[in-house]
PADREN-891830 format. One record per residue: chain; residue in three letters; z, x, y of N, C-alpha, C in turn; residue number from 1. Coordinates in nm, 3 decimals. Example, Ala and Ser with C-alpha at 12.3 -4.5 7.8 and 13.67 -1.06 7.14 Angstrom:
2
r unit->A | code->ALA | n_Z->0.780 | n_X->1.319 | n_Y->-0.569 | ca_Z->0.780 | ca_X->1.230 | ca_Y->-0.450 | c_Z->0.780 | c_X->1.320 | c_Y->-0.330 | pos->1
r unit->A | code->SER | n_Z->0.708 | n_X->1.285 | n_Y->-0.225 | ca_Z->0.714 | ca_X->1.367 | ca_Y->-0.106 | c_Z->0.787 | c_X->1.290 | c_Y->0.003 | pos->2
END
This chain:
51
r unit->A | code->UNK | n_Z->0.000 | n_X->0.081 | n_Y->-0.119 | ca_Z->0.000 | ca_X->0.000 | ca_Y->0.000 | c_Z->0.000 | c_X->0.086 | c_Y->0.126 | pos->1
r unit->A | code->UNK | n_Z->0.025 | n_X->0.174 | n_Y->0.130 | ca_Z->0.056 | ca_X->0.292 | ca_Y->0.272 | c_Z->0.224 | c_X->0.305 | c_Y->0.267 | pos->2
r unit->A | code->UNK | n_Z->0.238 | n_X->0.409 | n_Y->0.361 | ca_Z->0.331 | ca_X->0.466 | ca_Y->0.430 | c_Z->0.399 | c_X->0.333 | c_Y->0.533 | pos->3
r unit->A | code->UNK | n_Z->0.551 | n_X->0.330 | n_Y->0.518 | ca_Z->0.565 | ca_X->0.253 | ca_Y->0.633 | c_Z->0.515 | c_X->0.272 | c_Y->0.769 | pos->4
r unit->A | code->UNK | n_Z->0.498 | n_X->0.182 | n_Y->0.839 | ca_Z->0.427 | ca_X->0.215 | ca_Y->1.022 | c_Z->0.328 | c_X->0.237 | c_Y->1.010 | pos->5
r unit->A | code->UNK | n_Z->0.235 | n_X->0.249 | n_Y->0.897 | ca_Z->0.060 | ca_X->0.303 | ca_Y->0.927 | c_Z->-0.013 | c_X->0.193 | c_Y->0.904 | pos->6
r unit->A | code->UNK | n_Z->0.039 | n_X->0.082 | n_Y->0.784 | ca_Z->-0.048 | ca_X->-0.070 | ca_Y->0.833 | c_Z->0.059 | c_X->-0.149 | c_Y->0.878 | pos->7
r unit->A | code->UNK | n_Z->0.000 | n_X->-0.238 | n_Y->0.951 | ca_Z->0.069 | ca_X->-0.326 | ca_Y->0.991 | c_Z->0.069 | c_X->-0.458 | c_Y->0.891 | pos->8
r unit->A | code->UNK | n_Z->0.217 | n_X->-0.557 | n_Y->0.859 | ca_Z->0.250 | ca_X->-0.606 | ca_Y->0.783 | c_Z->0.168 | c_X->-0.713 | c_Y->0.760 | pos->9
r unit->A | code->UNK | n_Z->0.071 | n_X->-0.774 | n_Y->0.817 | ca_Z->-0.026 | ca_X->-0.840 | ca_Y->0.801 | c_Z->-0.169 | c_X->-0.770 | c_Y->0.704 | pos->10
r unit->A | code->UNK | n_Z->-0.169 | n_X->-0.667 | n_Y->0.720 | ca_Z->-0.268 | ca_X->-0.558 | ca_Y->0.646 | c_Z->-0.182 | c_X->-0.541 | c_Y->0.477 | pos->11
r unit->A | code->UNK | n_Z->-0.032 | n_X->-0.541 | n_Y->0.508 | ca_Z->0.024 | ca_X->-0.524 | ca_Y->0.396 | c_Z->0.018 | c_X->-0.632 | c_Y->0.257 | pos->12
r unit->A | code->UNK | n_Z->0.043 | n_X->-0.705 | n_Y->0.363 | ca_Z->0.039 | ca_X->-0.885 | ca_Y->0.278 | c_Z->-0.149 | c_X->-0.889 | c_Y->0.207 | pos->13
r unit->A | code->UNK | n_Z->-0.214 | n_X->-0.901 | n_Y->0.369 | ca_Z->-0.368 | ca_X->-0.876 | ca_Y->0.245 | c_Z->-0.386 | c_X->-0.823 | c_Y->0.145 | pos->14
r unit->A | code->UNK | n_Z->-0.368 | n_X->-0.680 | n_Y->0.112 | ca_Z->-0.344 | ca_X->-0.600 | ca_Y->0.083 | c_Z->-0.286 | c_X->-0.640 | c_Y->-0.101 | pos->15
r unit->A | code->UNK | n_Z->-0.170 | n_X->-0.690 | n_Y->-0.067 | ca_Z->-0.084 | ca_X->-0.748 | ca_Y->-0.153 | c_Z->-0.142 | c_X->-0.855 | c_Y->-0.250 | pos->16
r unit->A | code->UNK | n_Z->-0.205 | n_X->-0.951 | n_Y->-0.155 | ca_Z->-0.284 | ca_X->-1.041 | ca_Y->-0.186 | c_Z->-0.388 | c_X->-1.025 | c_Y->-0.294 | pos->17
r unit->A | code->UNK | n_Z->-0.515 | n_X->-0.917 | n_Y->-0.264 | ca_Z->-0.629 | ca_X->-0.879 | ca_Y->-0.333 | c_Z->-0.546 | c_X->-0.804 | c_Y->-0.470 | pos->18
r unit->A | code->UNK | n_Z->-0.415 | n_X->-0.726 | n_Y->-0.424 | ca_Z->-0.411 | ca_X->-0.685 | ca_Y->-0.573 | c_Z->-0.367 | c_X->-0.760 | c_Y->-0.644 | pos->19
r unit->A | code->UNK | n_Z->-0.247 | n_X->-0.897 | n_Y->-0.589 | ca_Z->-0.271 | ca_X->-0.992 | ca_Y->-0.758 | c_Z->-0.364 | c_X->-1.071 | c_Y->-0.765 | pos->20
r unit->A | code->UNK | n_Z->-0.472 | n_X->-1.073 | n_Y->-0.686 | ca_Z->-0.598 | ca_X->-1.169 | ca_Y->-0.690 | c_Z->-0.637 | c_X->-1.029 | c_Y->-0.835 | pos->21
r unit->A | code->UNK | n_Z->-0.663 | n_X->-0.942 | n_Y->-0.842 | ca_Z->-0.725 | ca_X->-0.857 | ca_Y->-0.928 | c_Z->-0.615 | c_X->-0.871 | c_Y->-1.049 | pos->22
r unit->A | code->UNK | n_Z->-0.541 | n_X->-0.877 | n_Y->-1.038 | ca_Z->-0.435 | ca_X->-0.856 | ca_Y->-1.149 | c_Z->-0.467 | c_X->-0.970 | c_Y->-1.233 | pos->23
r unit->A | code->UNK | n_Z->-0.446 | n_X->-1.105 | n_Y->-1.173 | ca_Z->-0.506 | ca_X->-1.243 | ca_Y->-1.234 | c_Z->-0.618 | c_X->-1.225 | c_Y->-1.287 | pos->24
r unit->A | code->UNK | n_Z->-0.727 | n_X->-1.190 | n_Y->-1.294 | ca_Z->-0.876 | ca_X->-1.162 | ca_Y->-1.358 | c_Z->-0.876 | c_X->-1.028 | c_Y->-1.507 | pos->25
r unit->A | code->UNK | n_Z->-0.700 | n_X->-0.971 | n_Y->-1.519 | ca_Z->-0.756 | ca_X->-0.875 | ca_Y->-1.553 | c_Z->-0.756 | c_X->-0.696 | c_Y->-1.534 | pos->26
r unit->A | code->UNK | n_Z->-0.769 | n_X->-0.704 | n_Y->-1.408 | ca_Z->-0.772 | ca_X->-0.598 | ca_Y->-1.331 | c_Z->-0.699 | c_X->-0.543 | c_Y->-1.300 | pos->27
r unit->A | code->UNK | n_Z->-0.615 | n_X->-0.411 | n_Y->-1.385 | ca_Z->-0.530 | ca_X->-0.334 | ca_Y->-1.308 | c_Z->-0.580 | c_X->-0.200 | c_Y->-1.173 | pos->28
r unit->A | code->UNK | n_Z->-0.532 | n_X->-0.221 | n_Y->-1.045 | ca_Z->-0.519 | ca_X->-0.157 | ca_Y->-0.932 | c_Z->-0.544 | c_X->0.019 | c_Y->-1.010 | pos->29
r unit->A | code->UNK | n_Z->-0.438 | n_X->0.044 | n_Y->-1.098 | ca_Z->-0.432 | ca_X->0.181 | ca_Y->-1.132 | c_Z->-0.524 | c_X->0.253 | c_Y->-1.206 | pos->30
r unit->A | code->UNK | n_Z->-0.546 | n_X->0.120 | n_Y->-1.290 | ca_Z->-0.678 | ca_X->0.162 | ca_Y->-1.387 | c_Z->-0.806 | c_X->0.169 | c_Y->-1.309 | pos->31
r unit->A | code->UNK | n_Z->-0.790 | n_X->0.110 | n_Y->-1.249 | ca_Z->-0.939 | ca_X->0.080 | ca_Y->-1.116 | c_Z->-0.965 | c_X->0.232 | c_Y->-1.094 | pos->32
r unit->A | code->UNK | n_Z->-0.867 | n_X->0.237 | n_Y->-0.998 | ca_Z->-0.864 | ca_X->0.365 | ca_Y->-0.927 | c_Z->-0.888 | c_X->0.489 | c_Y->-1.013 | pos->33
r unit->A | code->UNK | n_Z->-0.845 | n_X->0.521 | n_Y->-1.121 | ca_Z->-0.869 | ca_X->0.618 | ca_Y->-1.234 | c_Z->-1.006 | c_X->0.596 | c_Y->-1.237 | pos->34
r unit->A | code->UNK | n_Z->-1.045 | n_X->0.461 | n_Y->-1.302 | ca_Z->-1.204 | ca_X->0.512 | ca_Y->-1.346 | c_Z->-1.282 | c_X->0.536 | c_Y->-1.184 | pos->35
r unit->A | code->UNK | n_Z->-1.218 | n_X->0.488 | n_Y->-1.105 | ca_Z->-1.356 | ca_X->0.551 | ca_Y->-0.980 | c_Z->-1.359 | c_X->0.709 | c_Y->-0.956 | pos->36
r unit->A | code->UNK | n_Z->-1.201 | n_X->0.768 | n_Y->-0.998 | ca_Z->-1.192 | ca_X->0.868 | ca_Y->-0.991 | c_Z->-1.240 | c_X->0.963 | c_Y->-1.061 | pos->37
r unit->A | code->UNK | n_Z->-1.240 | n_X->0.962 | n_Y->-1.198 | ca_Z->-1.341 | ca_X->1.017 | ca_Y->-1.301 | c_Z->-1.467 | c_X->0.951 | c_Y->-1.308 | pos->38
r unit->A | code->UNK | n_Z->-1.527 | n_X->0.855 | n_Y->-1.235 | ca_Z->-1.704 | ca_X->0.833 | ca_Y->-1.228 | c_Z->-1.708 | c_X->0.962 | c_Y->-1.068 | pos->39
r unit->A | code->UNK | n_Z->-1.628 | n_X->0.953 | n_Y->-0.986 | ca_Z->-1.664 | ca_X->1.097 | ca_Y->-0.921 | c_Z->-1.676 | c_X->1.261 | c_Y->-0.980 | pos->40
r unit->A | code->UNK | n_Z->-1.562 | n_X->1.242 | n_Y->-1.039 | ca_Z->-1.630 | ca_X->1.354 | ca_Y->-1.111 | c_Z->-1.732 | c_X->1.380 | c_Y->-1.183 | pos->41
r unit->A | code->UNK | n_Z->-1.752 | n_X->1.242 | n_Y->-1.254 | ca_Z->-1.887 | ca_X->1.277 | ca_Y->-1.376 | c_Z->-2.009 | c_X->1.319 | c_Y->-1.221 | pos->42
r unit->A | code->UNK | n_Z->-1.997 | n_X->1.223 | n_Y->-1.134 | ca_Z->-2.113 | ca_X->1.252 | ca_Y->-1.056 | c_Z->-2.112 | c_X->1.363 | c_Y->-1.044 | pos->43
r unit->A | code->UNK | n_Z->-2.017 | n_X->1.407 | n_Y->-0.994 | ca_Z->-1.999 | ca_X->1.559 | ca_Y->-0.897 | c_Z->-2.069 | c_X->1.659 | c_Y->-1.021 | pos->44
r unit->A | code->UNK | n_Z->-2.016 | n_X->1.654 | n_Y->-1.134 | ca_Z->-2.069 | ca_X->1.765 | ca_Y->-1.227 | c_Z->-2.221 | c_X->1.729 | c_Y->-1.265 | pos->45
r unit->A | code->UNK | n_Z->-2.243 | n_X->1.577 | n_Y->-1.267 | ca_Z->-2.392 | ca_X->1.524 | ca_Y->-1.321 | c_Z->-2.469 | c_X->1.633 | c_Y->-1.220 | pos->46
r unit->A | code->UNK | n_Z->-2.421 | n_X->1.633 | n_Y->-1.068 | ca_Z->-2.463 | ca_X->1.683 | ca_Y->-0.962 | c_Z->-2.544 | c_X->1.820 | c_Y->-0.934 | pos->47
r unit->A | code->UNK | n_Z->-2.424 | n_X->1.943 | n_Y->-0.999 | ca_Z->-2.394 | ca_X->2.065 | ca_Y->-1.006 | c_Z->-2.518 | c_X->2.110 | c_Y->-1.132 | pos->48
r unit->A | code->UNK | n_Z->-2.535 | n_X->1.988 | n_Y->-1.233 | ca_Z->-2.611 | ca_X->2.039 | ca_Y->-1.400 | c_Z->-2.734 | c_X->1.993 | c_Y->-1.326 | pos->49
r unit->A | code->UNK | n_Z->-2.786 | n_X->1.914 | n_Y->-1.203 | ca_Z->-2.899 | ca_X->1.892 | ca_Y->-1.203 | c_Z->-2.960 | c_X->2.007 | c_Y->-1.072 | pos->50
r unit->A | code->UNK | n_Z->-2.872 | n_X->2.147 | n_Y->-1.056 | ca_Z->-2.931 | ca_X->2.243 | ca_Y->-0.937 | c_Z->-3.011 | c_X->2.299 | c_Y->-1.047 | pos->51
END
């Protein structure tokens, strides 16, 4: 969600919102974030094998 003082509590609540809107479907926040994080890497190396 951030650091206290960097969103404001209206940003927090949205925020809040979309992740059990995702949670309901299914969707864990953490798992999300993992696979976007390792599809960057695959890119990054897909990247590096295609110089």
């Amino acid at each position: 969600m951030g650091k206290y003082g960097i969103i404001s509590l209206g940003e927090a609540r949205e925020k809040l919102i979309n992740a059990k809107k995702l949670l309901a479907q299914g969707v864990s926040q953490a798992t999300e974030k993992q696979r976007i994080k390792e599809q960057g890497k695959l890119n990054h190396f897909s990247n590096w094998l295609e110089k």
